[in-house]
N, C-alpha and C positions, 0 to 999 in steps of 0.2 A: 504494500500500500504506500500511495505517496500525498503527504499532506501538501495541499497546493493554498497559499494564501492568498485570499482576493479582496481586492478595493473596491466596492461598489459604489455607485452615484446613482440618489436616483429619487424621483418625485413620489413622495408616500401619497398624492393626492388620491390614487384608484385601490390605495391598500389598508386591511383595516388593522394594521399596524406589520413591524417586520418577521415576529413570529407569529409561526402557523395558528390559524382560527377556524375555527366547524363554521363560523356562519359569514365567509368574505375569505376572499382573494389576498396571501401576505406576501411581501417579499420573498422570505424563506420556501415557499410552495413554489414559488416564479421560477427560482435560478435553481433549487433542486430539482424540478421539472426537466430545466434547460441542462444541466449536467446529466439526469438520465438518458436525454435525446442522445449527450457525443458521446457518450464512454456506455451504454446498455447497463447502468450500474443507478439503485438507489442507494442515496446518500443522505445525510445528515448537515444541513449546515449549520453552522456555529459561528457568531456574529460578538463582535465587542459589546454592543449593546444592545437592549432593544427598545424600539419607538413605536410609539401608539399611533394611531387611526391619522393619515394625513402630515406625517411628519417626515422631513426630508432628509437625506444625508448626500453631503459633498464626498465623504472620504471613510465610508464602513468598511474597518478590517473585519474579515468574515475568515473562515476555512472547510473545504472540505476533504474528506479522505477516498483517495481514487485507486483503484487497482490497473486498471489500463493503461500502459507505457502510453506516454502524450506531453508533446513539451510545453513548458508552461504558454507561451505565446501562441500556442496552436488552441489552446485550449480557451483561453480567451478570449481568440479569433472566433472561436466554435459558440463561446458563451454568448459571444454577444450577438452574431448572425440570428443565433436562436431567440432569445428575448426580442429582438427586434421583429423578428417572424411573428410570436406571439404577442405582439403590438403592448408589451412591458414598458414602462419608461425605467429601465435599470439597464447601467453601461458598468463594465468591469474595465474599472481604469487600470490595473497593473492585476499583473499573475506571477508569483515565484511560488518554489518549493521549500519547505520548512524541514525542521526535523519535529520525532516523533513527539515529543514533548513540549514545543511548542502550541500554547492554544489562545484562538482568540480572543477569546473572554479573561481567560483565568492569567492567561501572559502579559496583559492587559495591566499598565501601570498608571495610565492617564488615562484621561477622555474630557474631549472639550465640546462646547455647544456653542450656537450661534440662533440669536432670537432678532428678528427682524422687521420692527414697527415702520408704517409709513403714516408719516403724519400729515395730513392735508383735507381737506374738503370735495375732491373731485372723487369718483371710486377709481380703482384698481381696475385696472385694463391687463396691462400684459405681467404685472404683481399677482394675479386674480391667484389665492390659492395658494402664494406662496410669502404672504406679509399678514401680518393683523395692519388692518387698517385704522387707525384712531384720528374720528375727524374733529372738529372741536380747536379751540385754542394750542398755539406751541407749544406740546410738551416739553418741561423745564428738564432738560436733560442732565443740568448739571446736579440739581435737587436729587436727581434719580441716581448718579453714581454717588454724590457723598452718602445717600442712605442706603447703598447699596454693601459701602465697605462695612457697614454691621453683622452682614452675613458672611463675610468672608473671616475662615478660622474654623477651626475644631468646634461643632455645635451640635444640639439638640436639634433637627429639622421636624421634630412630628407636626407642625404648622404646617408648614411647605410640603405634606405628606400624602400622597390619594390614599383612601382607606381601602383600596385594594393591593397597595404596595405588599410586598410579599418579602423584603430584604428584612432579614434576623433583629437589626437595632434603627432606630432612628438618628444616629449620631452618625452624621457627615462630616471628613475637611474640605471645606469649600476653598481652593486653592487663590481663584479669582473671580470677581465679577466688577465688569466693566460697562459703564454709560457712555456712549458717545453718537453727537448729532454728525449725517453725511447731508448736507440740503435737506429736502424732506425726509429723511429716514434714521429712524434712530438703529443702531446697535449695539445690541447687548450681549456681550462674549463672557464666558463662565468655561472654567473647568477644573477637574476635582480628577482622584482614583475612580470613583466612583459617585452616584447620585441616586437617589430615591425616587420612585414612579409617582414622575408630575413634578418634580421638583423643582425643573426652570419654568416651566410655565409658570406655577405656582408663585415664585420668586416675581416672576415679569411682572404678572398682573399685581402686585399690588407696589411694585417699583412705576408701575402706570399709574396707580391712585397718586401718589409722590405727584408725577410730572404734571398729572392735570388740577394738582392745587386740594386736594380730596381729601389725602391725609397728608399728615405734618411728618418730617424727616426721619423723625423719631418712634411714628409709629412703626415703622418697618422691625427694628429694634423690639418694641415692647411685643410685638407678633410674635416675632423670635421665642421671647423670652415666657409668652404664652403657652409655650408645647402647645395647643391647641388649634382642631382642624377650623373648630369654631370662627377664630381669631383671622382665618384666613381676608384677605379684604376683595381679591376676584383671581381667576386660575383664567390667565392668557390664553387664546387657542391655538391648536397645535399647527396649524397651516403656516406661522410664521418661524418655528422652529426648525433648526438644521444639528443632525450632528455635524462634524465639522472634521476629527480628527481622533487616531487612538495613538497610546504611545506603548512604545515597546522596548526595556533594556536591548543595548545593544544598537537600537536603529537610529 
């Protein structure tokens, strides 16, 4: 068997998140499909993280394990012929081979996110699907990153928490989170080892109550310090979120 590691990109808008679901179409069903087509082989894939209903990713390390000799460029070539055939928006940007103990997830020592506001009054045209749209006065972006560095740190997240979350502890290091205005569009970049289901949305939305004047800098903080889902102030949606990046000793 040869572990093959894969980069995917790809628009979560048609998926109802990247692992497999009984009731919708996921990622992981998509490109397992499309590896059974070149190699006559089911497989398993195995992803750094995973994203809910609509959510995108520029750069998901994934892996799966293949028994048919195939070099990794061929096989990429193969994957993505394939997804494109079955009218997929998922492209496999890079293929190499791994050793046996290398694994996506578990190898897995960062991971970062990208949440993507467009702030303006007209709707989203060619955004459609892939921004939260917030119309209304200029979000104060700056207001949004100084309350944003309260979360950053070894913390209690059960606020920031969906109560389907299934991870052992509520205790996150949030490595970073960052505010910043591009013209109309704010970005907010975040990343940790790991994060809890819902966890940036959760953080965005109420890093949005901040910009539009709603709450005061400090309730972000006192949310915090609520452990409580209660305390939440709003949970962003997932159209505007990107994974972005995984890291791995070594690379």
């Amino acid at each position: 068997m040869t572990r093959f590691a894969l980069t995917l990109e790809f628009d979560g808008t048609p998926f109802m998140g990247l692992q497999r679901q009984a009731h919708g179409p996921s990622v992981q069903q998509a490109v397992e499909e499309a590896v059974e087509s070149v190699t006559g082989e089911q497989v398993t894939l195995h992803a750094a993280g995973r994203t809910d209903a609509g959510v995108h990713a520029l750069a998901m390390r994934a892996h799966v394990d293949v028994a048919k000799t195939i070099a990794p460029f061929r096989l990429m070539e193969a994957l993505n012929a394939r997804l494109r055939l079955a009218g997929w928006p998922i492209a496999v940007l890079a293929c190499d081979t791994k050793p046996d103990d290398w694994h996506a997830r578990f190898s897995c020592t960062g991971r970062s996110y990208l949440y993507r506001i467009v702030n303006r009054r007209a709707p989203l045209t060619l955004d459609a699907g892939r921004a939260w749209l917030v119309k209304g006065p200029a979000l104060d972006h700056e207001a949004m990153h100084r309350a944003a560095q309260a979360l950053v740190g070894k913390h209690d997240f059960t606020t920031f928490r969906s109560k389907q979350c299934q991870a052992d502890s509520p205790v996150k290091t949030l490595d970073r989170l960052t505010v910043r205005r591009q013209g109309h569009e704010l970005l907010i970049e975040t990343g940790a080892r790991s994060f809890l289901h819902h966890q940036v949305r959760s953080m965005v939305g109420c890093l949005a109550l901040v910009g539009l004047g709603h709450w005061r800098e400090e309730q972000v903080a006192e949310a915090l310090a609520a452990r409580d889902r209660q305390a939440l102030g709003h949970n962003a949606p997932p159209e505007g979120l990107y994974f972005v990046a995984a890291s791995y000793a070594g690379e």
